[in-house]
N, C-alpha and C positions, 0 to 999 in steps of 0.2 A: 703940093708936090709929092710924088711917091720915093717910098722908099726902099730900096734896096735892099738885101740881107748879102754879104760875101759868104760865101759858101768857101771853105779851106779846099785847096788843090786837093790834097791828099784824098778826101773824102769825095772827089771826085772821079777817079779815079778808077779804072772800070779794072775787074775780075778778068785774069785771061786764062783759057781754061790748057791746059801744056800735054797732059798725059793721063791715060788712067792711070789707076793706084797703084796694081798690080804690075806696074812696066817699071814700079819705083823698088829696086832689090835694097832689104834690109840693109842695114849697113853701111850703103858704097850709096856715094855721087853721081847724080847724071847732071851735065849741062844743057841747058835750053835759052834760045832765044825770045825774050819777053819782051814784046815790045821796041825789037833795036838795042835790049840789054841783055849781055852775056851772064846768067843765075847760075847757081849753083845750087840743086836741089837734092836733099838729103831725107832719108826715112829711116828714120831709130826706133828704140825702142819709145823714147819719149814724146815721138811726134815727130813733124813733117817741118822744116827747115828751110827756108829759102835766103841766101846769101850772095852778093855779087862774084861770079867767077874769076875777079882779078885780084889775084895776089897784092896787097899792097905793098910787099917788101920785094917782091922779084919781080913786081911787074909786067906777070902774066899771067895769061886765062888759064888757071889749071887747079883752081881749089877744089873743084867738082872731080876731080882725081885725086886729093887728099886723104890719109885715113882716119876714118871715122872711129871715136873711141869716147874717153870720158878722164878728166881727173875729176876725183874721188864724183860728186854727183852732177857734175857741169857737165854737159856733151857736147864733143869738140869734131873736128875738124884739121888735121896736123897739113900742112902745104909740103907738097911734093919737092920745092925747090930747099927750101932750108929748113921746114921741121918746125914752123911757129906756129903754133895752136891758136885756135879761134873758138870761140866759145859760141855756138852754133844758135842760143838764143839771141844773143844781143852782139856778134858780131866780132865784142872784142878780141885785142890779139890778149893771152894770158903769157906773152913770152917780154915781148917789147910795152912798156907806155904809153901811151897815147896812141899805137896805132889798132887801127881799128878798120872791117870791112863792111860795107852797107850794109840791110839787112832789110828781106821785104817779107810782107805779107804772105801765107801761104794757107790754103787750107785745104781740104778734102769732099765736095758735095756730090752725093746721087756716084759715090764713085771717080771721079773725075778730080786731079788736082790742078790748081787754081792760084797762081799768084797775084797782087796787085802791089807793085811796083812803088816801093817808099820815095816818096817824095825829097827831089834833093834840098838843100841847104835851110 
């Protein structure tokens, strides 16, 4: 009988390519739709950031309008609606516990940026 190998969703998962680089201004958010999901895409000085667009305390698409900043070396993300910071690598909120917004994959190839969409649950 043969055997199978499961291959993980996530690593299935294809590159969608969103924007050149240069259409990404320092500092500031732009929103895109990935696949049917609202991102939040960001370009610092540290790198290139991709985060779900839904607030999860005010419960709307607008972190991709948030300002972009840093406590002391984390780079953040502050929400438009009440000011709770998100720490742009991993999502979390640094204001509230436990809450937290997705957080995908992002990179930059041949010029062209590129998310691939973190797997839910």
């Amino acid at each position: 009988m043969p055997t199978t190998a499961t291959v993980p969703a996530a690593a299935t998962r294809a590159w969608t390519p969103v924007c050149p680089l240069d259409r990404l201004e320092p500092e500031r958010g732009v929103a895109a739709l990935v696949d049917g999901v609202q991102v939040a895409l960001f370009r610092t000085a540290d790198g290139l950031f991709a985060l779900d667009n839904l607030d999860p305390v005010g419960r709307a698409y607008v972190l991709s309008r948030g300002i972009v900043g840093s406590r002391g070396r984390v780079p953040t993300v502050a929400s438009p609606l009440h000011k709770q910071a998100y720490d742009l690598r991993t999502g979390v909120c640094l204001d509230l516990p436990g809450v937290a917004v997705p957080r995908h994959e992002v990179r930059c190839r041949n010029g062209l940026v590129e998310v691939r969409l973190r797997q839910e649950g």
